[in-house]
C-alpha positions in Angstrom: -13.0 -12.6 17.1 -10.4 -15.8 17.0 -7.4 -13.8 18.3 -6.9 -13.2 21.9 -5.8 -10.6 24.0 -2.2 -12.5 25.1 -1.2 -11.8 21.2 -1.2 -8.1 21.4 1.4 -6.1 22.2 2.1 -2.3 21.6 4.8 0.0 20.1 4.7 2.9 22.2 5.9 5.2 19.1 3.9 8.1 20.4 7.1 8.8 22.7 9.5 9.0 19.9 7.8 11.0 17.4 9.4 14.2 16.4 7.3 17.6 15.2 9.0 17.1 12.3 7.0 13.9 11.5 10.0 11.6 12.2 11.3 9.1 15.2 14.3 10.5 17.4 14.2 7.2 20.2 16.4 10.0 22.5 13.2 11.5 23.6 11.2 8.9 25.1 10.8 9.4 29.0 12.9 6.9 31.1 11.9 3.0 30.8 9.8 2.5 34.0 7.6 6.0 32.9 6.4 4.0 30.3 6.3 0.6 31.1 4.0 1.8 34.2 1.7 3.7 31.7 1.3 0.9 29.1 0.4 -1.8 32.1 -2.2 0.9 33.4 -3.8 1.3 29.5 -4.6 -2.7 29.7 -1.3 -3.8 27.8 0.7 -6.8 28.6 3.1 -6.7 26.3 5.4 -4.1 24.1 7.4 -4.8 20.9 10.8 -5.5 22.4 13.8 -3.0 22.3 16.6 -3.5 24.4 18.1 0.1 25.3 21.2 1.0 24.6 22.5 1.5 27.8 21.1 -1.8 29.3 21.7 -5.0 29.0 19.2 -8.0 28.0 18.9 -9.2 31.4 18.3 -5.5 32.9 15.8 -4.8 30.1 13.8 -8.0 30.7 13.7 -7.5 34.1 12.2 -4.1 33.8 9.5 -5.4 32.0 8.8 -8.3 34.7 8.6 -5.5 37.5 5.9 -3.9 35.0 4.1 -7.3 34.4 4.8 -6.6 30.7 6.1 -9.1 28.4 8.2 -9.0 25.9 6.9 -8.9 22.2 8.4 -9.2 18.8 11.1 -7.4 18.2 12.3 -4.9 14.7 15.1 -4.9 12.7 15.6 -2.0 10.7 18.3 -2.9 7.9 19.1 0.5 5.9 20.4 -0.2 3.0 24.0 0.6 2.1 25.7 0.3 -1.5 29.0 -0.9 0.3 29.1 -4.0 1.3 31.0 -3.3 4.1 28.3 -1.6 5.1 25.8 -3.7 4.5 27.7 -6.5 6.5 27.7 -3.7 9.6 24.1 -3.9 9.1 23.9 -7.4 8.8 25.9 -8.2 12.0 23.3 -5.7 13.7 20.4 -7.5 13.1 22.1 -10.6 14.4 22.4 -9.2 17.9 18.6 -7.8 17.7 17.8 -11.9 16.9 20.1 -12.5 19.4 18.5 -10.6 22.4 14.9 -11.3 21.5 15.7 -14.9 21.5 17.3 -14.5 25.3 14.1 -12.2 26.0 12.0 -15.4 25.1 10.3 -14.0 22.3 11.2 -15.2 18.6 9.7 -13.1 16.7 11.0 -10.1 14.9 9.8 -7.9 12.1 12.3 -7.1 9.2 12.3 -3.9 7.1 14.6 -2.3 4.9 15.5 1.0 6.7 14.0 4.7 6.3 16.2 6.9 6.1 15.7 10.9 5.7 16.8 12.0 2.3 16.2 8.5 1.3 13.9 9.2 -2.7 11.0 7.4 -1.4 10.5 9.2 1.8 10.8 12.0 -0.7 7.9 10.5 -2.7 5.7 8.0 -0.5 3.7 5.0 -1.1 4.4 5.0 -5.4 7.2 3.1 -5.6 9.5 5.9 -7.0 12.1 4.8 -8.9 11.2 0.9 -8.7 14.6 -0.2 -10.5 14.1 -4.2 -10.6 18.0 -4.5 -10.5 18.0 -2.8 -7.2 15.2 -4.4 -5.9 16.5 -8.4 -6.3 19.7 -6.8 -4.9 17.4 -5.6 -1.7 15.5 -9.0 -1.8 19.1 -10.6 -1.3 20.3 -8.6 1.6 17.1 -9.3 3.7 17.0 -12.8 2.6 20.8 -12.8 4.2 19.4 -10.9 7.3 17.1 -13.5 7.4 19.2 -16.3 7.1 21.2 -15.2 9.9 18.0 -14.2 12.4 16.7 -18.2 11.7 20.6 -19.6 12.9 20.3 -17.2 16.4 17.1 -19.1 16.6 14.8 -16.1 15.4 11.8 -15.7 13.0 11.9 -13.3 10.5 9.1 -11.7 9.4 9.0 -9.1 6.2 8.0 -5.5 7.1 7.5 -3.2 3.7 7.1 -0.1 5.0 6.6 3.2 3.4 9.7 5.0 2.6 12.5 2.2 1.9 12.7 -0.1 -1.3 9.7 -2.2 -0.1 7.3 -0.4 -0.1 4.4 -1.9 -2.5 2.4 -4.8 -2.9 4.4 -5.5 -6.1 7.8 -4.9 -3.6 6.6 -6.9 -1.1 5.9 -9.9 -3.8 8.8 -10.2 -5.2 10.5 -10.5 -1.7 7.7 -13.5 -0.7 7.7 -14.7 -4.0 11.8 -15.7 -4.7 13.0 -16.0 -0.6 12.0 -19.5 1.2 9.2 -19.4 3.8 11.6 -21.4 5.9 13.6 -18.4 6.6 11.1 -15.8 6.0 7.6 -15.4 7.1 5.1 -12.1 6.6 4.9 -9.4 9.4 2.7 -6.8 7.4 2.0 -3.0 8.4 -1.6 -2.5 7.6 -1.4 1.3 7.8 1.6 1.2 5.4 0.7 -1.1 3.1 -3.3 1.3 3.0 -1.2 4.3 2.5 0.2 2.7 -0.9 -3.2 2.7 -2.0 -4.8 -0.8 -1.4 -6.6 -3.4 1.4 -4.3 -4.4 3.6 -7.1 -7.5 4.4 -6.5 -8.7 0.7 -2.6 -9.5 0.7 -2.8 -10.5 4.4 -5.4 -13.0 3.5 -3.0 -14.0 0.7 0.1 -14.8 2.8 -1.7 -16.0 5.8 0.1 -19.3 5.5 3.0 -17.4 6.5 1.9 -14.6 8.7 3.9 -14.5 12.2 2.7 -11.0 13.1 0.6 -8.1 11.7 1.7 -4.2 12.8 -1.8 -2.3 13.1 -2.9 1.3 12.7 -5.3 3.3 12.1 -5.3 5.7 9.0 -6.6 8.6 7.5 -7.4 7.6 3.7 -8.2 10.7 2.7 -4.3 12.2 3.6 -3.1 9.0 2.4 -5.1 9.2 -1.1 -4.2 13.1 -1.1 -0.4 12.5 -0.2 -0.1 10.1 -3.2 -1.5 12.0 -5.7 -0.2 15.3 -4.8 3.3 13.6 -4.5 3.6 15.3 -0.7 6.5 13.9 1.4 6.5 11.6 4.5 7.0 13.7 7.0 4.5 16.2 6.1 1.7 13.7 5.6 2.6 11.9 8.8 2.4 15.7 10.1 -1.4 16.6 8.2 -2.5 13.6 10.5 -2.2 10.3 8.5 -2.2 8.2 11.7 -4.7 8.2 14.6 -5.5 5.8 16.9 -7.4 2.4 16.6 -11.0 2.8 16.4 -10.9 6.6 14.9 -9.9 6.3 11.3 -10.9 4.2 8.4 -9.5 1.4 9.0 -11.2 -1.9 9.2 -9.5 -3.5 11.8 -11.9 -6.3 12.2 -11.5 -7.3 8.5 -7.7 -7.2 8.9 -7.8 -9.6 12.0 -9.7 -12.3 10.5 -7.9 -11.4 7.4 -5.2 -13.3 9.4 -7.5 -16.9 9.1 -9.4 -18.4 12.4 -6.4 -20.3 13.2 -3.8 -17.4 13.3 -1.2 -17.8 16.1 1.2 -14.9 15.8 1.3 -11.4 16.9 -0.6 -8.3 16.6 1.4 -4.7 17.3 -0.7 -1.7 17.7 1.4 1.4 16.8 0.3 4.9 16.3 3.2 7.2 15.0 1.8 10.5 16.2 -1.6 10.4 16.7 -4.3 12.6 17.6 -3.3 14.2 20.7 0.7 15.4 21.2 0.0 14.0 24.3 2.1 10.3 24.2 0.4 9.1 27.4 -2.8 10.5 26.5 -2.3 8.5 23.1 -1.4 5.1 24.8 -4.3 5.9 27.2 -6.6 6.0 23.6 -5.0 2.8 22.3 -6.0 0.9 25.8 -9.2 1.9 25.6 -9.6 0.4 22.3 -7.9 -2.7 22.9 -10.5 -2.7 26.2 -13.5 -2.5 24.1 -12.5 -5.0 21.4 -12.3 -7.5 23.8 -14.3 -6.3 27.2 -11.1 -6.9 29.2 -10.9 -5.1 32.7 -7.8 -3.2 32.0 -5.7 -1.6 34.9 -6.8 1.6 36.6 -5.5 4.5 34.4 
């Protein structure tokens, strides 16, 4: 396998997730709990997120003391019919670029935002209500996200994700398609982009030119292929068990990662919403023992 360990990092979602099926970031355990727990699974590096109680320089070195580094970062950018909002959002997502770029890390991933009652979280992984008006109105707004990401010296990277207004491989098109590669790279989810109903491998292969990242996860296809034809919502398919850990669904990971082409320098997140255990450590623990078998690496005593 071409890619090497020092490109991984983790998402430690598993600490977030709600019963509900959603992400409430007000329940993770304190920092150093897991920073300590994702060094002892075999990670070195986490998908950056400066709390918002800390500073940049306190959060980086917090992950020095762990021997973590810092990976990519995420911008969510919810979309807002006021522009006055939107510019709120905007200016956001310049400090995220801001503090990744003082972390030392460039890179972060851009999706529109999910919100609750938002139609397509109503309706996953369809495209409900693909209005092409709306959609070169989205495809604007994260091309302006981006533009301002690349001038705080950051790479942007499009995220669809299920959920938000793009979503599909016709969404995520567009987007590539009409915004510049200069300001805009690829950061894929393969779970999200499976869940819509097609190989992640084939559009990654596509847009490798451009690929500064790739989000994995493992997935269920049979809840995917049963919450898309039964029209069932996200959280309750996230709930019936869509996501599990690497190694123990359907996905091909293998066929993802040299979807990426032999000389593909960017990032690689693993991320597990909720997986198979309501245990987050006992999740991570999972994830490390994946990531230790993929490559033979001699993680850290768990």
């Amino acid at each position: 396998m071409p890619i090497s360990p020092s490109q991984f990092a983790i998402n430690p979602l598993q600490w977030v997730a709600t019963e509900d099926g959603w992400i409430d970031p007000s329940i993770a355990p304190p920092l150093p709990e897991r920073l300590t727990r994702i060094a002892a699974a075999g990670f070195t590096a986490i998908q950056s997120e400066v709390p918002s109680d800390s500073t940049v320089g306190a959060y980086g070195q917090a992950l020095e003391a762990a021997g973590i580094r810092p990976g990519p970062g995420y911008v969510n950018l919810p979309w807002a019919d006021l522009a006055a909002d939107r510019a709120r959002h905007l200016e956001r997502a310049k400090v995220l670029a801001a503090n990744n770029v003082e972390l030392g890390n460039e890179l972060l991933f851009l999706a529109m935002g999910m919100q609750r009652d938002a139609p397509r979280v109503a309706h996953p992984a369809v495209g409900y209500d693909h209005n092409p008006s709306r959609l070169e109105q989205v495809r604007d707004y994260l091309a302006e996200a981006a533009q301002l990401i690349t001038a705080e010296g950051g790479v942007a990277a499009l995220h669809p994700h299920i959920g938000t207004w793009v979503e599909t491989e016709d969404d995520a098109r567009l987007v590539l398609d009409s915004v510049d590669e200069s300001i805009l790279k690829f950061g894929p989810d393969a779970g999200h982009f499976a869940w819509t109903g097609i190989d992640p491998a084939g559009i990654i292969a596509e847009y490798r030119s451009r690929l500064a990242g790739i989000h994995i996860k493992d997935y269920r296809l049979d809840i995917a292929d049963k919450s898309r034809r039964e029209d069932i919502d996200y959280r309750s398919t996230v709930r019936a068990g869509i996501w599990t850990e690497p190694g123990t669904g359907d996905a091909d990971i293998p066929a993802i990662l040299a979807a990426a082409g032999e000389d593909f320098a960017g990032w690689v997140v693993v991320e597990v919403d909720r997986g198979t255990t309501a245990v987050p450590g006992e999740s991570i623990d999972l994830c490390g023992r994946w990531f230790e078998s993929t490559f033979g690496l001699e993680a850290a005593s768990r």
